[in-house]
C-alpha positions as CSV (number, residue, x, y, z in Angstrom):
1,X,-27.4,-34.2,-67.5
2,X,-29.1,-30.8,-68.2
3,X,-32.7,-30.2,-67.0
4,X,-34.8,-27.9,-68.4
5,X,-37.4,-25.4,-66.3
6,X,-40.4,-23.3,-67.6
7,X,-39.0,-20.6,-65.6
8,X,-38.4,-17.2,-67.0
9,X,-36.2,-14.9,-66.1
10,X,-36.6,-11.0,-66.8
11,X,-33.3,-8.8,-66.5
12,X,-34.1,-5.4,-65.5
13,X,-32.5,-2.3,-67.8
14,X,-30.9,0.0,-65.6
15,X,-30.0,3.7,-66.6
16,X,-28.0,6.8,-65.0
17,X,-30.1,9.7,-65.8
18,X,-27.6,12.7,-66.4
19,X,-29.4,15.6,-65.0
20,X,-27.2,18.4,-66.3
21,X,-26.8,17.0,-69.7
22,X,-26.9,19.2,-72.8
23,X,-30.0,16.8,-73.7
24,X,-31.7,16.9,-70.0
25,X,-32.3,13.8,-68.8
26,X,-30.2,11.9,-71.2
27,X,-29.4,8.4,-70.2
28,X,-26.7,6.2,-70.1
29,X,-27.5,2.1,-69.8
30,X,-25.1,0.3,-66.9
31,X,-26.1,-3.0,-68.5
32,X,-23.2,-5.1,-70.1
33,X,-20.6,-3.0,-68.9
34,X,-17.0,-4.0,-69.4
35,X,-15.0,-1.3,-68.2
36,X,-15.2,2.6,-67.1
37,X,-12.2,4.5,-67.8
38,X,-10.8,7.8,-68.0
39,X,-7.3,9.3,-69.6
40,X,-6.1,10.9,-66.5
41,X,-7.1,13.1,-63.1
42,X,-7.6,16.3,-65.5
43,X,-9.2,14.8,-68.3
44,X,-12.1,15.9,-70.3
45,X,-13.7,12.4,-70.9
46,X,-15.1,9.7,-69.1
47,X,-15.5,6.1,-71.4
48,X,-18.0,3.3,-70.5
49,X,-17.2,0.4,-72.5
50,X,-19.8,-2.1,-73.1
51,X,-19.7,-6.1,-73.7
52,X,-21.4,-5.7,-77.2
53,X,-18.5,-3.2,-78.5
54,X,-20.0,-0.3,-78.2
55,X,-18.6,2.7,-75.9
56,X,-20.7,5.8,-74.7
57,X,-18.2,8.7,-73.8
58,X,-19.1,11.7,-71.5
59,X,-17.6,14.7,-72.1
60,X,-17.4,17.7,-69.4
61,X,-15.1,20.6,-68.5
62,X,-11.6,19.2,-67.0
63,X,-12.3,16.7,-63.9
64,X,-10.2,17.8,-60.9
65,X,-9.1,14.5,-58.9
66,X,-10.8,12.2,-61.4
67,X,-13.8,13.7,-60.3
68,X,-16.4,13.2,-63.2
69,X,-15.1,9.7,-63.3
70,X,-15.3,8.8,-59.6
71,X,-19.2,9.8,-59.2
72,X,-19.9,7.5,-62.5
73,X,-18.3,4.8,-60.7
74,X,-20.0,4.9,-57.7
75,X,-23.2,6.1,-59.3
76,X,-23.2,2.8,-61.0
77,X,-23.0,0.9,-58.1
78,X,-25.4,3.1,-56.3
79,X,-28.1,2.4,-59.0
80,X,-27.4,-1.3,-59.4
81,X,-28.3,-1.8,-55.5
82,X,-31.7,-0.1,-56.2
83,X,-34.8,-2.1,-56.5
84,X,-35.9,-3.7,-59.9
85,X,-38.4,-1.4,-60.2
86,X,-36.6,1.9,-59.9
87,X,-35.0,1.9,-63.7
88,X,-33.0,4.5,-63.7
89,X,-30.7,6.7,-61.1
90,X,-30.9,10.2,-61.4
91,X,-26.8,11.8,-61.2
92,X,-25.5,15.6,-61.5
93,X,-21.9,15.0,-62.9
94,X,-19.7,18.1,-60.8
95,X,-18.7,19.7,-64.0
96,X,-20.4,21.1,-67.1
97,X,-21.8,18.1,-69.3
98,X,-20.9,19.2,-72.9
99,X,-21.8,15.8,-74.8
100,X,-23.0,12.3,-74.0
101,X,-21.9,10.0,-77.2
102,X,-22.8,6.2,-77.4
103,X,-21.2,4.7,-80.4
């Protein structure tokens, strides 16, 4: 048996707002993410792949340690434990942002 409310339910949008993009201030949605991955310690791209099939990638000079990757991670979780009415977390990525793609 299924019972049916008159309740509604709002999901907030939440954003990272890259502060040293190319495009300052460009943002990257952390809603309906599937995965976060990167090629390797040294790599040169960071991918966030979403539920809906599309991936944003984030470009910078080399990571050292997984660098670029690790702060994503963790900004992602920073932001998510913010309150529903801060929509966006502002991040500095530790290397040189050359692009921000979402395709």
């Amino acid at each position: 048996m299924m019972f049916l409310t008159n309740k509604l339910f709002i999901i907030m949008t939440k954003f990272l707002k890259i502060t040293n993009a190319p495009n300052t201030g460009q943002l990257i949605s952390i809603n309906g993410i599937k995965a976060v991955a990167t090629s390797g310690a040294t790599a040169t791209t960071v991918t966030i792949d979403y539920v809906d099939g599309t991936t944003t990638t984030v470009i910078t000079a080399a990571q050292v340690g997984s660098d670029v990757y690790t702060i994503i991670l963790d900004s992602i979780e920073s932001a998510l434990a913010t309150s529903w009415q801060k929509s966006y977390y502002e991040v500095s990525l530790p290397k040189a942002v050359t692009s921000i793609v979402n395709a």
